[in-house]
py3Dmol code that shows the C-alpha trace and the ligand (Angstrom):
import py3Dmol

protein = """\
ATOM      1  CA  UNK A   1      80.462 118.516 111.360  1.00  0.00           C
ATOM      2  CA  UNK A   2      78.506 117.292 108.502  1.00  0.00           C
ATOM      3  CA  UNK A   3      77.255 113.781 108.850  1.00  0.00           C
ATOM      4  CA  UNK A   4      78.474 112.378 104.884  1.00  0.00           C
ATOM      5  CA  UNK A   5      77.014 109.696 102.741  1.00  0.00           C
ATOM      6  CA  UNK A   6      78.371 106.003 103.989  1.00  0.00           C
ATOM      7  CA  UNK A   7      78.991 105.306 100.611  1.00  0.00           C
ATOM      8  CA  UNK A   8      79.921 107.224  97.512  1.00  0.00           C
ATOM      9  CA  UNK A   9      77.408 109.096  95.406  1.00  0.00           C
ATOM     10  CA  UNK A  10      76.678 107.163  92.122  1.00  0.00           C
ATOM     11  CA  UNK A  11      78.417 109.695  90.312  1.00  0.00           C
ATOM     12  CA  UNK A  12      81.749 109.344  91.627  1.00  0.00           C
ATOM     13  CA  UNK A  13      81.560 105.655  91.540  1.00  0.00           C
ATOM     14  CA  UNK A  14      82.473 105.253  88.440  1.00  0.00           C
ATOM     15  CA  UNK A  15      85.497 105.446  85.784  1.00  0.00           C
ATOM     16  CA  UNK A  16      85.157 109.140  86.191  1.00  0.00           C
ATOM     17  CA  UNK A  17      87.656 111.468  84.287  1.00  0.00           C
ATOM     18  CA  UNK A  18      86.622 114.020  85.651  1.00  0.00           C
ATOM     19  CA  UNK A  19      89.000 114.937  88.783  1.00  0.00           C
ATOM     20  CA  UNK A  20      87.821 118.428  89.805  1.00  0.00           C
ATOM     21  CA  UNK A  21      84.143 117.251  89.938  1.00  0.00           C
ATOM     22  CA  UNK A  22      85.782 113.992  92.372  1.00  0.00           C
ATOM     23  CA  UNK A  23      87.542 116.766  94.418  1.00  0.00           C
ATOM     24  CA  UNK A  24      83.976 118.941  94.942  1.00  0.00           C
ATOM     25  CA  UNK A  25      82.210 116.223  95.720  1.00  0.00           C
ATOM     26  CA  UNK A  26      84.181 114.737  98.331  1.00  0.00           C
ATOM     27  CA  UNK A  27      82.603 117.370 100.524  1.00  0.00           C
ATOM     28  CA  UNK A  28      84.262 118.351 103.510  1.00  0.00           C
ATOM     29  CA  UNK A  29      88.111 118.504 104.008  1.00  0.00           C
ATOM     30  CA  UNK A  30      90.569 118.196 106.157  1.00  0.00           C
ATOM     31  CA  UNK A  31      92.559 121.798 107.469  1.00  0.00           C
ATOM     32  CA  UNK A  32      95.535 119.797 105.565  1.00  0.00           C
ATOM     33  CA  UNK A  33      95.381 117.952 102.647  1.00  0.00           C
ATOM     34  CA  UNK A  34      99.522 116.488 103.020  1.00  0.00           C
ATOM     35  CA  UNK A  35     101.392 116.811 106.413  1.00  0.00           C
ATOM     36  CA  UNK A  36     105.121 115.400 106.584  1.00  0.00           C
ATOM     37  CA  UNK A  37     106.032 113.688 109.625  1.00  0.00           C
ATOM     38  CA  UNK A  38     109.806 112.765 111.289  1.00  0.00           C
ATOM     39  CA  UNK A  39     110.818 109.433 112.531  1.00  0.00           C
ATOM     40  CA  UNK A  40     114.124 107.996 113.972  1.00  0.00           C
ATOM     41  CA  UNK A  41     115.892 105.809 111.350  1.00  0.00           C
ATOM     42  CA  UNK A  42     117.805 104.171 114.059  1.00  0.00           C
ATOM     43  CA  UNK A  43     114.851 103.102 116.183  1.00  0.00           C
ATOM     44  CA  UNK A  44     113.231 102.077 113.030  1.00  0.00           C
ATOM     45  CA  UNK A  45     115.956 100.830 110.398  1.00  0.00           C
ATOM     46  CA  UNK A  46     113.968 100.031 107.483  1.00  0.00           C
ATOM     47  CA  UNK A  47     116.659 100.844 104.887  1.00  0.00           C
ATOM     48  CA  UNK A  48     119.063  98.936 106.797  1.00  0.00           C
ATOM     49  CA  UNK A  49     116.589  95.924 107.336  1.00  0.00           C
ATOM     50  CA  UNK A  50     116.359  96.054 103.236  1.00  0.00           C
ATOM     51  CA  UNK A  51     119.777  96.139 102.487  1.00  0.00           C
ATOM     52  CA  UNK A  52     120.566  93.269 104.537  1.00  0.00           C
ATOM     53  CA  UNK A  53     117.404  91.147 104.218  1.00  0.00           C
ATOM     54  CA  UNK A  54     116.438  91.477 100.509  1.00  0.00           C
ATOM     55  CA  UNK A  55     119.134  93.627  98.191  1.00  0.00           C
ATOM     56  CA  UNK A  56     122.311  92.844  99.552  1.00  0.00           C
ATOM     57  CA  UNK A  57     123.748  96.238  98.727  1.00  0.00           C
ATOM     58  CA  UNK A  58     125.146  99.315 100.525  1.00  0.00           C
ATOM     59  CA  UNK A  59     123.381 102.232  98.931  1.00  0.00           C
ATOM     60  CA  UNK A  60     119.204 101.734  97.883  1.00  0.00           C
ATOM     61  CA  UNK A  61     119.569 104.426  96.004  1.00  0.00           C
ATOM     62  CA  UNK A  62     122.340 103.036  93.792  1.00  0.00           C
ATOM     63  CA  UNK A  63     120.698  99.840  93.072  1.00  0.00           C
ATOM     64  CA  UNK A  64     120.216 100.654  89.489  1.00  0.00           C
ATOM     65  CA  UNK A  65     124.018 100.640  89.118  1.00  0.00           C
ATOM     66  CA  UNK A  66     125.019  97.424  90.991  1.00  0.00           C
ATOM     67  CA  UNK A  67     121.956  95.346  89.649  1.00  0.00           C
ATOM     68  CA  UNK A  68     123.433  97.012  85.713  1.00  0.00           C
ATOM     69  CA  UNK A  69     127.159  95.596  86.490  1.00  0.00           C
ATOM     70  CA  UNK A  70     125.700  92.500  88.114  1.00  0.00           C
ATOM     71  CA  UNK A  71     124.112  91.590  84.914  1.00  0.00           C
ATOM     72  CA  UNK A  72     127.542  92.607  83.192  1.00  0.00           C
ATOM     73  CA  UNK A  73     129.319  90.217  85.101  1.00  0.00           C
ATOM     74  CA  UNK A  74     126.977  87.690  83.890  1.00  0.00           C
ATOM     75  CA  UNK A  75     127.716  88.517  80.256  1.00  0.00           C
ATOM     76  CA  UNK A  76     123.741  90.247  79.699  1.00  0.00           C
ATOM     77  CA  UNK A  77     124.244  93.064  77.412  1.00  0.00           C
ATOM     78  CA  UNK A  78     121.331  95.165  78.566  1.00  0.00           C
ATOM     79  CA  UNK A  79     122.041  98.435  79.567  1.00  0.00           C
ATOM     80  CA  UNK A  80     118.464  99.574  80.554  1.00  0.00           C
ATOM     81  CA  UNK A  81     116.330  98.867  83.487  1.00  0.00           C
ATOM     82  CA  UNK A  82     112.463  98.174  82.167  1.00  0.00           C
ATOM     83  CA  UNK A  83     109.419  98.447  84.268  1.00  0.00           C
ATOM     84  CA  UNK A  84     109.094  94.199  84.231  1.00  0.00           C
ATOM     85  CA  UNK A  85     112.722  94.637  86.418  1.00  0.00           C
ATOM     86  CA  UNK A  86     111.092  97.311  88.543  1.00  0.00           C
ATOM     87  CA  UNK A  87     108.490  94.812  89.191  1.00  0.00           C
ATOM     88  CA  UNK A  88     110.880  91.847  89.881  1.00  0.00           C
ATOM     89  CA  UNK A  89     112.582  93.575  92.556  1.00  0.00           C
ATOM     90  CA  UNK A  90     109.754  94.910  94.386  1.00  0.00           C
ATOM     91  CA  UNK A  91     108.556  91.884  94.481  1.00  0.00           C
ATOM     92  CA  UNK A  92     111.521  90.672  96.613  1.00  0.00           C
ATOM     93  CA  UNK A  93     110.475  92.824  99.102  1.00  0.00           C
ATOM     94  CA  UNK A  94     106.713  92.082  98.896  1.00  0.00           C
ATOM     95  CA  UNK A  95     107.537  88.501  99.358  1.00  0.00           C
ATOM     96  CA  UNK A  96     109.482  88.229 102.485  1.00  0.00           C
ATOM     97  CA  UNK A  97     107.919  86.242 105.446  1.00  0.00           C
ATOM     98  CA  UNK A  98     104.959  87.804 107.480  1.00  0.00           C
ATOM     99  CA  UNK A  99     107.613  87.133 110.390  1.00  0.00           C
ATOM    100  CA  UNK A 100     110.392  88.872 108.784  1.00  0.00           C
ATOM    101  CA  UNK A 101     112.170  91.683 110.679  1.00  0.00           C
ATOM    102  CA  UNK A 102     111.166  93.837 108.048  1.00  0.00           C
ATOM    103  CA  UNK A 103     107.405  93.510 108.342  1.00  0.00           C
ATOM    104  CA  UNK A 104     107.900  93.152 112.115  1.00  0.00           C
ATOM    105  CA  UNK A 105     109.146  96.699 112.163  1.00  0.00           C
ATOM    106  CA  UNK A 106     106.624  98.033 109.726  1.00  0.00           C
ATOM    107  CA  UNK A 107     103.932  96.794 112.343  1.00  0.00           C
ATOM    108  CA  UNK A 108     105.987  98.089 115.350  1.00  0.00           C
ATOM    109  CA  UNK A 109     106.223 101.638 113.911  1.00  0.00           C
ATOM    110  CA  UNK A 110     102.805 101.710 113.141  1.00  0.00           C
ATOM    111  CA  UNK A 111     101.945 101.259 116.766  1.00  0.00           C
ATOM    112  CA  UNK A 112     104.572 103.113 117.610  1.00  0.00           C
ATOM    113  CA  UNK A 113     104.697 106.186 115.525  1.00  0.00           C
ATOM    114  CA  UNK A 114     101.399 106.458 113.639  1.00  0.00           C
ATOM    115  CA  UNK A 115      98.768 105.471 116.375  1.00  0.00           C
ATOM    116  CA  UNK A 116      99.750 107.668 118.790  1.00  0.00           C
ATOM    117  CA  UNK A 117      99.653 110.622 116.320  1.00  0.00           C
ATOM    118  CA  UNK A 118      95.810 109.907 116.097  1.00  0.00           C
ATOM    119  CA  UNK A 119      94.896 108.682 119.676  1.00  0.00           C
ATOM    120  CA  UNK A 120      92.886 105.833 118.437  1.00  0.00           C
ATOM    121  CA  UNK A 121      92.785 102.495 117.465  1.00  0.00           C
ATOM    122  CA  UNK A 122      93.757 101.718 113.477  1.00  0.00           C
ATOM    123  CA  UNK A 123      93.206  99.660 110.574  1.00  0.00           C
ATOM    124  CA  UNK A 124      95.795  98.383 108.487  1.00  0.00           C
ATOM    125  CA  UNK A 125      96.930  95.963 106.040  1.00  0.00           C
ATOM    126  CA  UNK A 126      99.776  93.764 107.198  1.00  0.00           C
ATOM    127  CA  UNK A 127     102.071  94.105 104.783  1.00  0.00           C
ATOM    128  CA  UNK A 128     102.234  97.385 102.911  1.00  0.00           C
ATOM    129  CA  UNK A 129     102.810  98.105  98.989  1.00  0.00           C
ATOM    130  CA  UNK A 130     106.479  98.072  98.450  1.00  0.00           C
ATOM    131  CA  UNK A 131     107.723  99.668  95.027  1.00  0.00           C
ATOM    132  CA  UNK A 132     111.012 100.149  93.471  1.00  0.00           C
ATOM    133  CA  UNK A 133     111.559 102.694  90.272  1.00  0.00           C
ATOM    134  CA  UNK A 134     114.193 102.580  88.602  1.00  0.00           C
ATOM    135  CA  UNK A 135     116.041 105.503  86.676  1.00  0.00           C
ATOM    136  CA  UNK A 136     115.060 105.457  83.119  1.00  0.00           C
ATOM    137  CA  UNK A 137     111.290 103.236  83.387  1.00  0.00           C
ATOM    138  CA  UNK A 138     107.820 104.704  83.511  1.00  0.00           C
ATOM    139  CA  UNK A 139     106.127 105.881  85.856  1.00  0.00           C
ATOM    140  CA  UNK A 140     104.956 103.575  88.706  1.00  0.00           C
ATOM    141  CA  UNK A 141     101.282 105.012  88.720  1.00  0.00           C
ATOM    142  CA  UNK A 142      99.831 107.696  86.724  1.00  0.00           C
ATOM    143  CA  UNK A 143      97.856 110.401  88.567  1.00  0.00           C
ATOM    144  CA  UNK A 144      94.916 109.322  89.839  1.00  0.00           C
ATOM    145  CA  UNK A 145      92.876 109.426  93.371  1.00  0.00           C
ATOM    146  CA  UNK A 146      92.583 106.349  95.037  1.00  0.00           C
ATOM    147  CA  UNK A 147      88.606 106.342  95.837  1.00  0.00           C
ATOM    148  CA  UNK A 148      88.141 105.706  91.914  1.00  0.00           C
ATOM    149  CA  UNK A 149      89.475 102.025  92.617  1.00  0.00           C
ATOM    150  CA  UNK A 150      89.258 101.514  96.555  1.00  0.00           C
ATOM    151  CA  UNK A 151      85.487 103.355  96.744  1.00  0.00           C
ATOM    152  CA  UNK A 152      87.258 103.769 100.216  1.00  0.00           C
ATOM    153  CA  UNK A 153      86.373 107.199 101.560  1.00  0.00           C
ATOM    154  CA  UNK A 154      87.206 106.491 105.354  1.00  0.00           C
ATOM    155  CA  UNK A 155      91.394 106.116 104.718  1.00  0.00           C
ATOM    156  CA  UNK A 156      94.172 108.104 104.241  1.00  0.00           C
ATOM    157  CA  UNK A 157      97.814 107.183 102.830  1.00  0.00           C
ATOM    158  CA  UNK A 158     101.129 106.746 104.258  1.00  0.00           C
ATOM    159  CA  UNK A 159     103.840 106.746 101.746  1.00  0.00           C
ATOM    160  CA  UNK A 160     107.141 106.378 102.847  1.00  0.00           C
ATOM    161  CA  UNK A 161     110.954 106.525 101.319  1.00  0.00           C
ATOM    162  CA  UNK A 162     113.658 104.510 101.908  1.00  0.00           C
ATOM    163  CA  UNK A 163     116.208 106.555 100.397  1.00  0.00           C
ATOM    164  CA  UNK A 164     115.979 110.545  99.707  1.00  0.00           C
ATOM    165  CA  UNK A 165     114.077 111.478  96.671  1.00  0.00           C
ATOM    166  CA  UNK A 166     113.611 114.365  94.595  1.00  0.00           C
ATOM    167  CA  UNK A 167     111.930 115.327  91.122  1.00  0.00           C
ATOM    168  CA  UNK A 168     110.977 112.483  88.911  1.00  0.00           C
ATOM    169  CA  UNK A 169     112.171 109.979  91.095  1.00  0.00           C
ATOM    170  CA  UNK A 170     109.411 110.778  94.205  1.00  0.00           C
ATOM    171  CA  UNK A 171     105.516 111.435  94.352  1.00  0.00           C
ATOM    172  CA  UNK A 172     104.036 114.096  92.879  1.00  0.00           C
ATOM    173  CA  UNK A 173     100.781 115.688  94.972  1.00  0.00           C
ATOM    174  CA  UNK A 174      98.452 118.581  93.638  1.00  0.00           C
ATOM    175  CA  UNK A 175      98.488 121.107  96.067  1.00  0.00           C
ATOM    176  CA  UNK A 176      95.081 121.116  96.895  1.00  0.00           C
ATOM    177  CA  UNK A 177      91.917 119.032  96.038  1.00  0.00           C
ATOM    178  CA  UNK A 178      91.084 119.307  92.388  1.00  0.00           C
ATOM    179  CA  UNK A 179      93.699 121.531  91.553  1.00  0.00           C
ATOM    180  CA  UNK A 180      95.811 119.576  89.274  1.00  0.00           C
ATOM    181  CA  UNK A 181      99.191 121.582  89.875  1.00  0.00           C
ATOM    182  CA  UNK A 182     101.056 118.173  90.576  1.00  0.00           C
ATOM    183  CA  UNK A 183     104.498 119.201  92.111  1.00  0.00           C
ATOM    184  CA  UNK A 184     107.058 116.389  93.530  1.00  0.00           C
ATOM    185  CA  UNK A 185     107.285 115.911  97.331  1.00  0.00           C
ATOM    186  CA  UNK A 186     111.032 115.943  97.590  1.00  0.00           C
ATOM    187  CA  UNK A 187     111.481 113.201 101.072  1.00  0.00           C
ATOM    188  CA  UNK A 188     114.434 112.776 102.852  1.00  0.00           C
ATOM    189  CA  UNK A 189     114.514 108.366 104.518  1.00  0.00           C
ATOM    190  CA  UNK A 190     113.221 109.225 108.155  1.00  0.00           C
ATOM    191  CA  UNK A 191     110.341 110.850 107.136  1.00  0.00           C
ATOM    192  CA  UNK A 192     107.033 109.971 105.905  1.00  0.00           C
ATOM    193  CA  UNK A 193     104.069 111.688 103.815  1.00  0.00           C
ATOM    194  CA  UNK A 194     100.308 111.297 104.854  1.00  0.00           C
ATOM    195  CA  UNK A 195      97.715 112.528 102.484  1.00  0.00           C
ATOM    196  CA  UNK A 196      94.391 112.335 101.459  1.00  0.00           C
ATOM    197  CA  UNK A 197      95.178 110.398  98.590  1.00  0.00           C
ATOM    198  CA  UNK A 198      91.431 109.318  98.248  1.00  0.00           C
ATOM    199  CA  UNK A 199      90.089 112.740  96.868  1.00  0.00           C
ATOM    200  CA  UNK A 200      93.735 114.261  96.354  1.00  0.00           C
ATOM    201  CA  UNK A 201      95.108 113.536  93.262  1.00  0.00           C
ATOM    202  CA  UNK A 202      98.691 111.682  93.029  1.00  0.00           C
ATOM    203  CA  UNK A 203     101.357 109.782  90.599  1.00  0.00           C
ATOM    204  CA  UNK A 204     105.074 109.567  89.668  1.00  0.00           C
ATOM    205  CA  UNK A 205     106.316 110.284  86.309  1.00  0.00           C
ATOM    206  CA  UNK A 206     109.191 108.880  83.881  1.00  0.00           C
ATOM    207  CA  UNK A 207     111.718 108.404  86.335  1.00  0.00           C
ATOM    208  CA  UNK A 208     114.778 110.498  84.524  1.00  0.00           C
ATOM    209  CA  UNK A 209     116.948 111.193  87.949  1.00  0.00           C
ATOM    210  CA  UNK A 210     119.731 108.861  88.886  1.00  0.00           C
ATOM    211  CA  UNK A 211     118.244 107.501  91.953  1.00  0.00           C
ATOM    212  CA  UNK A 212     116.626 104.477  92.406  1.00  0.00           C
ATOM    213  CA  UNK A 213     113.415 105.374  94.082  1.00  0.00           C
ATOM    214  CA  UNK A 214     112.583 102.111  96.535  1.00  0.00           C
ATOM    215  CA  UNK A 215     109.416 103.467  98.704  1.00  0.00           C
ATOM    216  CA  UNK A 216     106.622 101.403 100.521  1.00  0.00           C
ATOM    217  CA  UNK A 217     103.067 102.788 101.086  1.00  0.00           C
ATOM    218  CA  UNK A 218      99.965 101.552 102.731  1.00  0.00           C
ATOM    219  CA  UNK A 219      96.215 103.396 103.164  1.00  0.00           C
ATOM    220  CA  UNK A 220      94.804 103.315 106.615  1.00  0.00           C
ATOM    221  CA  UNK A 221      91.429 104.295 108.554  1.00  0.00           C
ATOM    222  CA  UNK A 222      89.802 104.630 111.954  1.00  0.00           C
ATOM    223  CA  UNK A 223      89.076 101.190 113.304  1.00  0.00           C
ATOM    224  CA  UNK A 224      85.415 101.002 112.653  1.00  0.00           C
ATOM    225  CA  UNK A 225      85.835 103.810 110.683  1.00  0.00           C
ATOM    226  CA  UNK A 226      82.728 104.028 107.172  1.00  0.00           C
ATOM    227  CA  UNK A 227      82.713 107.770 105.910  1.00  0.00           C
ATOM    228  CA  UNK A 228      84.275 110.482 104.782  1.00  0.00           C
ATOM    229  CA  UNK A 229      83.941 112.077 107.749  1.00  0.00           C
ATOM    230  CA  UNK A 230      85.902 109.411 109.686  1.00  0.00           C
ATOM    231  CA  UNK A 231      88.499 109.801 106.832  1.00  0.00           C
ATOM    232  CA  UNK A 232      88.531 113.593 107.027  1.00  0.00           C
ATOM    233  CA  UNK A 233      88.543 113.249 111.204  1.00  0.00           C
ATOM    234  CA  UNK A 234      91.607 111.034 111.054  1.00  0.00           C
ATOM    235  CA  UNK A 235      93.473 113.580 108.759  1.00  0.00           C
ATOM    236  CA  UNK A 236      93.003 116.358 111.115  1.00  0.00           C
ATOM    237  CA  UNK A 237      94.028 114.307 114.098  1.00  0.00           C
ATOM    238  CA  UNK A 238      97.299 113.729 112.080  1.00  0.00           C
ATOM    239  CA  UNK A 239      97.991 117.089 110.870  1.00  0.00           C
ATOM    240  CA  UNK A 240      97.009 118.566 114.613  1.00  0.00           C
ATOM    241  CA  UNK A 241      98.625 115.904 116.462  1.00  0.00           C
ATOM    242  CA  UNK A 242     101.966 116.025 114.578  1.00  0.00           C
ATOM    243  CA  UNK A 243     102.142 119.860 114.930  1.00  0.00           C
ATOM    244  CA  UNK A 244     102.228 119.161 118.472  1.00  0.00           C
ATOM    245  CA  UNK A 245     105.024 116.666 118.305  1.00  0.00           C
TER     246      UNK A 245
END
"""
ligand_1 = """\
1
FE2
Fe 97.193 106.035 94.829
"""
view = py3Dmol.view(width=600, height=400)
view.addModel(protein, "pdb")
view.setStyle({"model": 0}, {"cartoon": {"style": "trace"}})
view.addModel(ligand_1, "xyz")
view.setStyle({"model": 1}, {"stick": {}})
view.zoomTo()
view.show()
């Protein structure tokens, strides 16, 4: 394998617009840029956890609809959602206690689940990025590849939906590096997308389905782990190792 640059070539470390020169100079890929992996829901109930914990609701994907009569009931005349309330609710996820079942299972699943997909010992954050988009709001990210703003090369993502999502309401991937053909990754809750999301280029768009899209994703990397070829190595151990499973 060839032995990449620890750190990013001055060219791509910068507010570059330029996404098909980002892709080419990534240098070597993974066999895979996306694999989509399976998990039990009932040895890992995050939805339920969420429901309980933070929303108080039976359906995620319905909150748009019980938060809208809530605020009925309360005599607010406002029939739209806005980004600001997508960013008030996540944030009642993000801020539950490092101790909370929630983040407890997050950690157990990733020791669970993820490391044994690669064989080796991970880095992680703690807590991962939680988002909620509503129907009818903006899109949560535009597209974009994560290594313009990390200057990460050694991770991959984990993206993961806690309801099932479709069209506008998921995350849209390009099919391959630098190809720009962004397409939505229609998930089903128990199952989780890794991707390259440092050199493959990713968003979400105007949510206009009727599903409340509540998601949580997190980038992660060899322990130890500096270059591309690390980042590259761990996607390959995923896509090979999950094949397997
Ligand atoms: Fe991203």
């Amino acid at each position: 394998m060839i032995a990449l640059a620890t750190h990013l070539p001055e060219d791509i470390d910068c507010n570059c617009n330029n996404r098909r020169l980002v892709a080419e100079q990534g240098g070597a890929v993974p066999a895979l840029p996306f694999v989509v992996i399976d998990y039990d829901t009932q040895q890992f109930p995050f939805a339920y956890l969420l429901s309980r914990d933070v929303f108080k609701v039976a359906q995620l994907n319905n909150l748009h609809n019980y938060v809208k009569a809530h605020r009925q009931h309360l005599g607010v005349k406002l029939d739209q959602l806005s980004v600001k309330d997508n960013l008030l609710f996540r944030e009642m996820m993000q801020s539950l206690a490092d101790n909370s079942p929630f983040f407890q299972l997050y950690r157990y699943f990733m020791t669970k689940v993820i490391t044994p997909l690669v064989g080796q010992s991970l880095s992680y954050s703690a807590h991962p990025k939680m988002r909620v988009h509503f129907p009818g709001t903006t899109s949560v990210s535009s597209f974009h590849h994560d290594i313009i703003v990390t200057k990460r090369i050694d991770q991959v993502n984990l993206w993961m939906p806690m309801v099932d999502l479709s069209e506008t309401a998921t995350l849209w991937l390009e099919s391959d590096y630098g190809k720009e053909d962004y397409q939505p990754i229609a998930l089903k809750y128990g199952q989780a997308l890794i991707f390259d999301g440092g050199f493959l280029g990713h968003g979400s768009k105007f949510n206009d389905t009727d599903t409340t899209r509540i998601s949580f994703d997190l980038r992660f990397s060899l322990k130890g782990a500096k270059t591309r070829s690390d980042g590259v190595n761990l996607m390959d151990l995923i896509v090979n190792n999950s094949k397997i499973g």
